[in-house]
N, C-alpha and C positions, 0 to 999 in steps of 0.2 A: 403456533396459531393461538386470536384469542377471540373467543367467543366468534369463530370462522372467519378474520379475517388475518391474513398473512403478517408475520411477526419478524423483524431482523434480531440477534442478540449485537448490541451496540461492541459487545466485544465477542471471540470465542470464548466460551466458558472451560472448556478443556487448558487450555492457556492461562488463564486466568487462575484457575486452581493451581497448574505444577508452577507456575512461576512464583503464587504465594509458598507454594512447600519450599520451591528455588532458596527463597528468603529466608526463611524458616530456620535451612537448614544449616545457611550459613551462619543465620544472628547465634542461633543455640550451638555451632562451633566456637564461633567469637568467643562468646559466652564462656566456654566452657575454656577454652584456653587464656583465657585473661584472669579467669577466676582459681584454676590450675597455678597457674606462673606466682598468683597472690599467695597458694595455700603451701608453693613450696618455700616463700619468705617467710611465711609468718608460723609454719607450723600448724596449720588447718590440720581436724583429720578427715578423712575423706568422707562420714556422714556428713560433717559441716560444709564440705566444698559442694558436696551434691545438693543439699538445703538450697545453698545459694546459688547454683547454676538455675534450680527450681525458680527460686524467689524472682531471678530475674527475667529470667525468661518466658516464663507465665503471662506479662503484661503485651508482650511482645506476640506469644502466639494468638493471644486474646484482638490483638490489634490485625492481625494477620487473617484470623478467621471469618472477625467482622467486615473486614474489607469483600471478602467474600461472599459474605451471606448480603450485605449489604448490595452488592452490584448484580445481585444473582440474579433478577428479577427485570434487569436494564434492557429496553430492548428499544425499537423501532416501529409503529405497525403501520401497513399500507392502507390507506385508504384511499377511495376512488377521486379523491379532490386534495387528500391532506396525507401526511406522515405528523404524526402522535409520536413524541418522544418520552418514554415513560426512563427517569431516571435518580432514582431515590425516591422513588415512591409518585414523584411531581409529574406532571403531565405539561406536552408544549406542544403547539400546532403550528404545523410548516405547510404553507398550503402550495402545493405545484406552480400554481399560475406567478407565485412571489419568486421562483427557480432563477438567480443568476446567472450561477455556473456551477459547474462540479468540479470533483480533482479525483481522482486517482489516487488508490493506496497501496502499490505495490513492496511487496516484500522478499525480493531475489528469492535464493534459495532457503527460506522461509524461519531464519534464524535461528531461536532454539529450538523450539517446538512444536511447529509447524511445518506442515513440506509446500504447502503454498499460501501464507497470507495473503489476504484479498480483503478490498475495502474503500470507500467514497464517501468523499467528506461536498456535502452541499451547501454551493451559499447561496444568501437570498439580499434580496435587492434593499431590503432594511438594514444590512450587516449583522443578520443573526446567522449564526451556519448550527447543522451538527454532524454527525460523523460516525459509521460503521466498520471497525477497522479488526484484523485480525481472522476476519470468518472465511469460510469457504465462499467460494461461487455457487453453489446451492441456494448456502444459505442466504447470500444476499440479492440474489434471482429478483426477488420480488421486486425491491424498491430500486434495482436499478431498471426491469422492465418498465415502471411507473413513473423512472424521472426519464427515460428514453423515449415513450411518449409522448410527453410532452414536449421536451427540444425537440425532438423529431419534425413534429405537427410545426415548429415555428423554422425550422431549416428547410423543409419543404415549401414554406409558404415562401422562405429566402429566395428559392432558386428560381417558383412559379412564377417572378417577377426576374428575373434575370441575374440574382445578386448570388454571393458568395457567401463562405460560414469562414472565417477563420478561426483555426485554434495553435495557438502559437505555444510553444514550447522554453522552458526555462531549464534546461536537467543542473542536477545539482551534481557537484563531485561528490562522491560516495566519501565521505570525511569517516563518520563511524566503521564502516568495512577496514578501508586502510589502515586506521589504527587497532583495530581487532586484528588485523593480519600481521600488525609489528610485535604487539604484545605475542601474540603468538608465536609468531620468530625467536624473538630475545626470550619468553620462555622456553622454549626447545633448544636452543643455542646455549644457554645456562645448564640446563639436565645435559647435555650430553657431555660437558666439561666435566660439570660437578658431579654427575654418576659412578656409582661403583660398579654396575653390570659393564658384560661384554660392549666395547664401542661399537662394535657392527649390528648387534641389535639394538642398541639405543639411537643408531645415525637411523637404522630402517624405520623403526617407532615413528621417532620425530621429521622424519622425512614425510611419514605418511600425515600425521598430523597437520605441517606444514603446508602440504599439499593442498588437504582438503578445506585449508582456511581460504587460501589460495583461488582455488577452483570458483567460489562464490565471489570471491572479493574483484578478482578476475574481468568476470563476466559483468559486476557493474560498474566497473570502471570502462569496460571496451562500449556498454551501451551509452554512457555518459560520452563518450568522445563521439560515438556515430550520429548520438542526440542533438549534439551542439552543431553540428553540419549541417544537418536537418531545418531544425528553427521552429519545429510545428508544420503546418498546411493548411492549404487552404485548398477548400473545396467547393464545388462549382457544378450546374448537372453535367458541364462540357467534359469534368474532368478533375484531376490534382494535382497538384506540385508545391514545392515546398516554401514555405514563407524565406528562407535563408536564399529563395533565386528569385525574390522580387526587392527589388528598390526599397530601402529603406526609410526610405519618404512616400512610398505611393500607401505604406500601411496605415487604417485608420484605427482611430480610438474605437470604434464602435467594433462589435465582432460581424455585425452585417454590414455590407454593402456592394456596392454594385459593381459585378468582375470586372475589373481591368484586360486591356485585353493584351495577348503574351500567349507563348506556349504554352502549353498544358499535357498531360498525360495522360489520354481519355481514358475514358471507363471501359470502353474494349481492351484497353491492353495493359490492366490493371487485372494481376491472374489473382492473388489473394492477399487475405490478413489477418495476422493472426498474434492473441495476446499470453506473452507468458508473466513470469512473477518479474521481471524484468522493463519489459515494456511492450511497445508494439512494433510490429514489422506489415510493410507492404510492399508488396513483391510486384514488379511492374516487366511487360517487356521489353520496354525501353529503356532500361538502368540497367548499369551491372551490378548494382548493390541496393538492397533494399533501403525505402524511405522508413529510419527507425523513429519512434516519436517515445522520451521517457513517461514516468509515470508525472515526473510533474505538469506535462502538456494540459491545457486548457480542455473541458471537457473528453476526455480519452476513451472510456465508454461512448462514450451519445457518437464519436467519429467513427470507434467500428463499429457501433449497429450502422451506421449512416453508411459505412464501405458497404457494408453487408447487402443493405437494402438496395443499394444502388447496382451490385455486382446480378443481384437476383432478376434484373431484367424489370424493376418495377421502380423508376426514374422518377415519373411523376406523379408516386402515388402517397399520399401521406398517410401514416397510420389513423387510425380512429379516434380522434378526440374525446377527450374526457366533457363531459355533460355540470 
C-alpha cells in the first residue's frame, strides 16, 4: 500500500532476489573455475587465485545487488480512474478509460521459484502497455479488479444492445518447456552412462528427474493443442461458443459486434470456470470436453469474471462505473 491506496509489485520480489543469488552464484562459480584452470598453468598461489576470484567478481555482485535495490521499489498503484506506474524512481499514468486490451501471464507449474506465477500486461489505445508479471493472485487482486471494471461496464453495454465480446485466442507452442525438457533428458541420459554409482540407482534418480521436467512440460503442451481447437470465444448474454465453430469470414476486426446468429451454449448449461497457471477451462453440459482458452487469449481475465457474472444469475447487470 501507498499512502492507502492499493499497490501491485511490477514483479515478485522474492523471485527477484533468489534469481539474482541464481546469478551470482553461478558468475562467482565461472569465476572461480576459470580463474582455477589459469592458476594451475601458470603457477598462481592460491592467495593470488583467491585476490582474483575477489577482484573479479566484486563488479559483478556489485551489479547484481544494484539490480535489486534498484527495482525494489517498482510497483503499480490503483487508482480509482488511473494505474501510476512507479519504475526507477519515474512515475507514468495509464488511465482506464484509454484500456484496449489485456493479456494474460500465465506460468504452468511456476518455473523456478514460484508455485504459481500470475500476471497481466495492459494495453492501451496510444500503444503504451505496461505489465505485472510473476506475483501471486493476491497480490495482483487489485488492479485486475479495476481493469474488470471497466471492460466489464463496456461488455455489458455490448450485450444490452444485442452484440457479442469476442476474445480470440493464439496459444503458442511451449518452445521454452520442450527444450528444457531435452536438455534435461540428454542431461540424465549422459550421468547415467558416464556414472560410477550403482545403475539402478542412477536409472531411479534420473528417472525421477526426467519425470518431473516432464510432468510441467506435459501439461503445456496438452493445453496448447486443446487451445488451438478452441480458437478463443465468443460471448453473447444468449450464451458461448467457440470462435474455431464460426466461419472464418463472419469474424470482424472490431472485438464488438452484433451476434450472428448460430448455435450457441447457453448459460444454463454452462456448469463452470475455472483458471489455473496454465489456462482456462469451461465446463459445459453440452461438450464432452471442456472449452480450453490459453494464456495468450484476448482479455482472459475480463472473460472469467464475465463467465462468473453471468453464471451468478446477474445477466444484465453491469458493475458500478467508475466516476
Amino acid at each position: 500500500m501507498t499512502g492507502g491506496t492499493p499497490s501491485v509489485p511490477l514483479t515478485n520480489l522474492r523471485n527477484l532476489v533468489l534469481s539474482r543469488a541464481l546469478i551470482a552464484v553461478v558468475a562467482v562459480m565461472a569465476v572461480l573455475l576459470a580463474v582455477t584452470l589459469l592458476a594451475e598453468g601458470s603457477g598462481l598461489p592460491p592467495r593470488t587465485v583467491l585476490l582474483l576470484v575477489a577482484a573479479v567478481s566484486a563488479p559483478v555482485m556489485a551489479t547484481l545487488v544494484w539490480s535489486v535495490v534498484a527495482r525494489w521499489g517498482d510497483r503499480v498503484e490503483v487508482w480509482p480512474d488511473r494505474a501510476v506506474r512507479w519504475r526507477g524512481g519515474r512515475s507514468e499514468a495509464f488511465y482506464w478509460r484509454d484500456i484496449a486490451s489485456t493479456r494474460a501471464r500465465l506460468g504452468g507449474d511456476g518455473g523456478l521459484f514460484s508455485a504459481d506465477p500470475f500476471g497481466v500486461r495492459v494495453e492501451l489505445n496510444d500503444n503504451r502497455w505496461f505489465a505485472v508479471e510473476g506475483v501471486t493472485p493476491e497480490e495482483a487482486a487489485p488492479l485486475v479488479r479495476a481493469i474488470n471494471e471497466e471492460m466489464l461496464g463496456r461488455w455489458f453495454g455490448a450485450l444490452r444492445q444485442g452484440g457479442e465480446v469476442v476474445c480470440r485466442d493464439a496459444p503458442r507452442l511451449p518452445w521454452l518447456r520442450l527444450t528444457w525438457l531435452a536438455v534435461i533428458t540428454v542431461a540424465a541420459s549422459v550421468g547415467l552412462f558416464l556414472g560410477g554409482e550403482d545403475i539402478a540407482m542412477a536409472l531411479v534418480r534420473n528417472a525421477m528427474v526426467v519425470l518431473g521436467a516432464w510432468r510441467g512440460s506435459w501439461r503445456a503442451l496438452w493445453t496448447w493443442h486443446r487451445a488451438r481447437k478452441v480458437g478463443g470465444v465468443r460471448l453473447s448474454a444468449a450464451g458461448i461458443r467457440p470462435v474455431s465453430e464460426t466461419a472464418e469470414g463472419a469474424l470482424a476486426a472490431a472485438p464488438y459486434r452484433d451476434a450472428p446468429a448460430g448455435a450457441v451454449t447457453p448459460w444454463s448449461r454452462v456448469e463452470s470456470a475455472s483458471v489455473d497457471g496454465y489456462c482456462m477451462e469451461i465446463r459445459c453440459r453440452d461438450r464432452v470436453e471442456p472449452l480450453v482458452l490459453s494464456g495468450a487469449t484476448e482479455n482472459l481475465f475480463v472473460a472469467y469474471e464475465f463467465i462468473r457474472v453471468m453464471l451468478s444469475g446477474e445477466v444484465q447487470t453491469a458493475p458500478p462505473r467508475r466516476d
